[in-house]
C-alpha positions as a Markdown table, in Angstrom:
| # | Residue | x | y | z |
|---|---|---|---|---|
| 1 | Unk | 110.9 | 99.4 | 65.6 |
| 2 | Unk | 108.2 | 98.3 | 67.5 |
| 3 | Unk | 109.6 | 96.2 | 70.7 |
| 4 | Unk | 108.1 | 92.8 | 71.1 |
| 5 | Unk | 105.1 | 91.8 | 73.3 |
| 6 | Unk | 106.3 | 88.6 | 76.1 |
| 7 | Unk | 103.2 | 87.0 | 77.5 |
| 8 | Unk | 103.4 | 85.6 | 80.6 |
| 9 | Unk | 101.3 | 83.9 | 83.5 |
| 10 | Unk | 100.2 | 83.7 | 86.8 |
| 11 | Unk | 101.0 | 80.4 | 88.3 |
| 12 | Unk | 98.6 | 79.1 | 91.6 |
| 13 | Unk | 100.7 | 81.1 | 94.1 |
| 14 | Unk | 100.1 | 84.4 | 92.5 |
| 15 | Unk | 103.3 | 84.9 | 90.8 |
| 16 | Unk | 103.9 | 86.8 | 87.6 |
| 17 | Unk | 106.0 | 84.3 | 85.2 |
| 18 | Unk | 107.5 | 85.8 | 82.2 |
| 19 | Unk | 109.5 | 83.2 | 79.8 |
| 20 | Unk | 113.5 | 84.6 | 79.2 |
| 21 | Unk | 115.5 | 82.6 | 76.5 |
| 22 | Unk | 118.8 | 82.7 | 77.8 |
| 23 | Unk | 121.8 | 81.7 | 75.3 |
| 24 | Unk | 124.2 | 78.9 | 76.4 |
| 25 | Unk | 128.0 | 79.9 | 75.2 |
| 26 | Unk | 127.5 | 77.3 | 72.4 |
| 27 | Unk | 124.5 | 79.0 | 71.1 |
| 28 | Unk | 122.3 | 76.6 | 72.7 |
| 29 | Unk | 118.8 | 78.5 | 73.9 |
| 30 | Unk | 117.2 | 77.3 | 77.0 |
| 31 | Unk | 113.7 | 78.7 | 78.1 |
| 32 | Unk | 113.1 | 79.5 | 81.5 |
| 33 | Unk | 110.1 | 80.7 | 83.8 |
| 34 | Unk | 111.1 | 83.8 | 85.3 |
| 35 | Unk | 109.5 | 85.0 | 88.6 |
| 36 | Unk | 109.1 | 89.2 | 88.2 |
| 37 | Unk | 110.3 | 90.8 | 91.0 |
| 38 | Unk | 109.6 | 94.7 | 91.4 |
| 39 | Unk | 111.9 | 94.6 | 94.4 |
| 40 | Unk | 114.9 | 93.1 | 92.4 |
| 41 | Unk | 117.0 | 95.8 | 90.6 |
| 42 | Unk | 119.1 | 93.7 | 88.5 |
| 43 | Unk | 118.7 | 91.9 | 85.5 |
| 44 | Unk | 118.4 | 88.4 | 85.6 |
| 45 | Unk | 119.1 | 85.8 | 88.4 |
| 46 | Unk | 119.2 | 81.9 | 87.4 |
| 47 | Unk | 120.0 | 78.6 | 89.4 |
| 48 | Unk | 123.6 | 78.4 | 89.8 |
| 49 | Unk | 123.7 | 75.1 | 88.6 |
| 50 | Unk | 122.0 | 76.9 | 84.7 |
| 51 | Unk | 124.1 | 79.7 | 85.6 |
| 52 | Unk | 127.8 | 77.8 | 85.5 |
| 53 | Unk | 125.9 | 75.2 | 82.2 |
| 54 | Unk | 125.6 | 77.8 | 79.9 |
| 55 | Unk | 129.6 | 78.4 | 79.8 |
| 56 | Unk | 129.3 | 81.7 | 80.6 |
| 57 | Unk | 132.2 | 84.0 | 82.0 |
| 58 | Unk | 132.2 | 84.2 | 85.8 |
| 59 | Unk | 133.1 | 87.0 | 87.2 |
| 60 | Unk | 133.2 | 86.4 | 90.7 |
| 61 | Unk | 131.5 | 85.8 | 94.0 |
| 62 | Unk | 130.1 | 89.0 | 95.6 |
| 63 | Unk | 127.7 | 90.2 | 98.3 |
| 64 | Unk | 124.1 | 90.4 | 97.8 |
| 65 | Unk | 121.5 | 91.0 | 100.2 |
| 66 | Unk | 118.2 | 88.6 | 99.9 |
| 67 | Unk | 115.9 | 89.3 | 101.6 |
| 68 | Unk | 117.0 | 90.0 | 105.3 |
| 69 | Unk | 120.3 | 88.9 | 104.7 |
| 70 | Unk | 123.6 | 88.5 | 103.1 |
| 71 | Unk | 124.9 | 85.8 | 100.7 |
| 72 | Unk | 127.5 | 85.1 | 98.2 |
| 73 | Unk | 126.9 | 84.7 | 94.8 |
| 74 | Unk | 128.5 | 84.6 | 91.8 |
| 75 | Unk | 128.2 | 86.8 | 89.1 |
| 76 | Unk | 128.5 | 85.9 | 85.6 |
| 77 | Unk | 128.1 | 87.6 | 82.0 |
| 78 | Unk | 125.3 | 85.8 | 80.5 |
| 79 | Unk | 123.5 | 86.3 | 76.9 |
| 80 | Unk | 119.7 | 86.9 | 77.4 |
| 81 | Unk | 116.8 | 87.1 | 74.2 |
| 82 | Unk | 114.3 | 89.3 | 76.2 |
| 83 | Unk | 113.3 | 91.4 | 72.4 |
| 84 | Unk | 114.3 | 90.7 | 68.7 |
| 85 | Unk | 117.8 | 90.9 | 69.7 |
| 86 | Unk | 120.6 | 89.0 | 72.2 |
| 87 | Unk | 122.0 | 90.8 | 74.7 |
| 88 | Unk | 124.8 | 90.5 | 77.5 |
| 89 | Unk | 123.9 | 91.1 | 81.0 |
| 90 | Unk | 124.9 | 90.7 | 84.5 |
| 91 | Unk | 123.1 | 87.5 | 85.4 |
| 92 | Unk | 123.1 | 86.5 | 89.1 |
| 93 | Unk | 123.8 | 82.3 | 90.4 |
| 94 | Unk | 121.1 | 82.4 | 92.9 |
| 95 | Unk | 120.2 | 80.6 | 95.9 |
| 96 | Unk | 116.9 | 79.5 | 94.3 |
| 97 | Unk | 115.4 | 77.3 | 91.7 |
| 98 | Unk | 113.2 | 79.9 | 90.3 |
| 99 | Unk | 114.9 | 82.4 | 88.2 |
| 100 | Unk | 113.8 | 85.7 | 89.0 |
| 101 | Unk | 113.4 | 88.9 | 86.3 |
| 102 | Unk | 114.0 | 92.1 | 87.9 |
| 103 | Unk | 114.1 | 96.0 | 86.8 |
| 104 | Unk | 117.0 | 96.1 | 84.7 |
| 105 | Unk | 115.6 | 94.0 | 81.7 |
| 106 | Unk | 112.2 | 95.4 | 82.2 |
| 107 | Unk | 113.4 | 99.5 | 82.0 |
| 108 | Unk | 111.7 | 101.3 | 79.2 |
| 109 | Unk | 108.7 | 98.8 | 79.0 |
| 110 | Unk | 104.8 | 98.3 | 80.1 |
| 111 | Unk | 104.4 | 95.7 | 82.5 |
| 112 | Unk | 100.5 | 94.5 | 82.8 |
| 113 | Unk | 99.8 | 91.9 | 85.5 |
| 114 | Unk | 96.4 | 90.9 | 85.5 |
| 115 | Unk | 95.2 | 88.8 | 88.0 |
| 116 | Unk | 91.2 | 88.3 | 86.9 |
| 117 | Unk | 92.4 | 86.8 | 83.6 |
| 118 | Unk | 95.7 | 85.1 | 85.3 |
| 119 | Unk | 98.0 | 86.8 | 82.0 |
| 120 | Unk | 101.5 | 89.0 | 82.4 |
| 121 | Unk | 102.3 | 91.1 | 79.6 |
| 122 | Unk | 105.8 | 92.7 | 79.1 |
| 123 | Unk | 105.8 | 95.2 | 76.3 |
């Protein structure tokens, strides 16, 4: 089965969006604009305040380093729609408002940014 095609955009600071649906514990789906980060080798890292509104598990605070240095975060076990089907992941509280996509969800697929048309493509 043929995986499915997420189009994406470059907003006016030069940064590749791609949309995530992530799956409240009620079912509920909320959208979000997800910043791609190459440098990021999780999954999936959401405001805290989404992160603890979807109901999902927590799993604790632990040690990350952003950037030049260390913070707390905590860590939950979210439910993402990045394909046809749902699927649990690691998803990070973060600091920031932006979520940020990183190299776990985008393993085994093409990634095209490109810049002259301002389109992502995640395939």
């Amino acid at each position: 089965m043929q995986s499915v095609r997420i189009r994406g955009r470059i907003d006016e600071l030069g940064r590749a969006l791609l949309p995530v649906t992530v799956i409240a514990s009620d079912g509920v789906e909320v959208e979000v604009e997800a910043s791609v980060s190459l440098e990021f080798d999780g999954a999936l890292a959401v405001a805290e305040e989404l992160a603890r509104s979807m109901g999902w598990r927590c799993l604790g605070a632990r040690r990350v380093v952003v950037g030049f240095q260390t913070c707390l975060m905590d860590h939950y076990i979210g439910t993402v729609l990045i394909d046809r089907d749902p699927q649990n992941i690691v998803v990070l509280g973060g600091v920031s408002k932006t979520a940020i996509i990183g190299q776990r969800l985008m393993i085994g697929r093409k990634l095209t940014i490109d810049y002259p048309t301002g389109t992502v493509l995640l395939e």
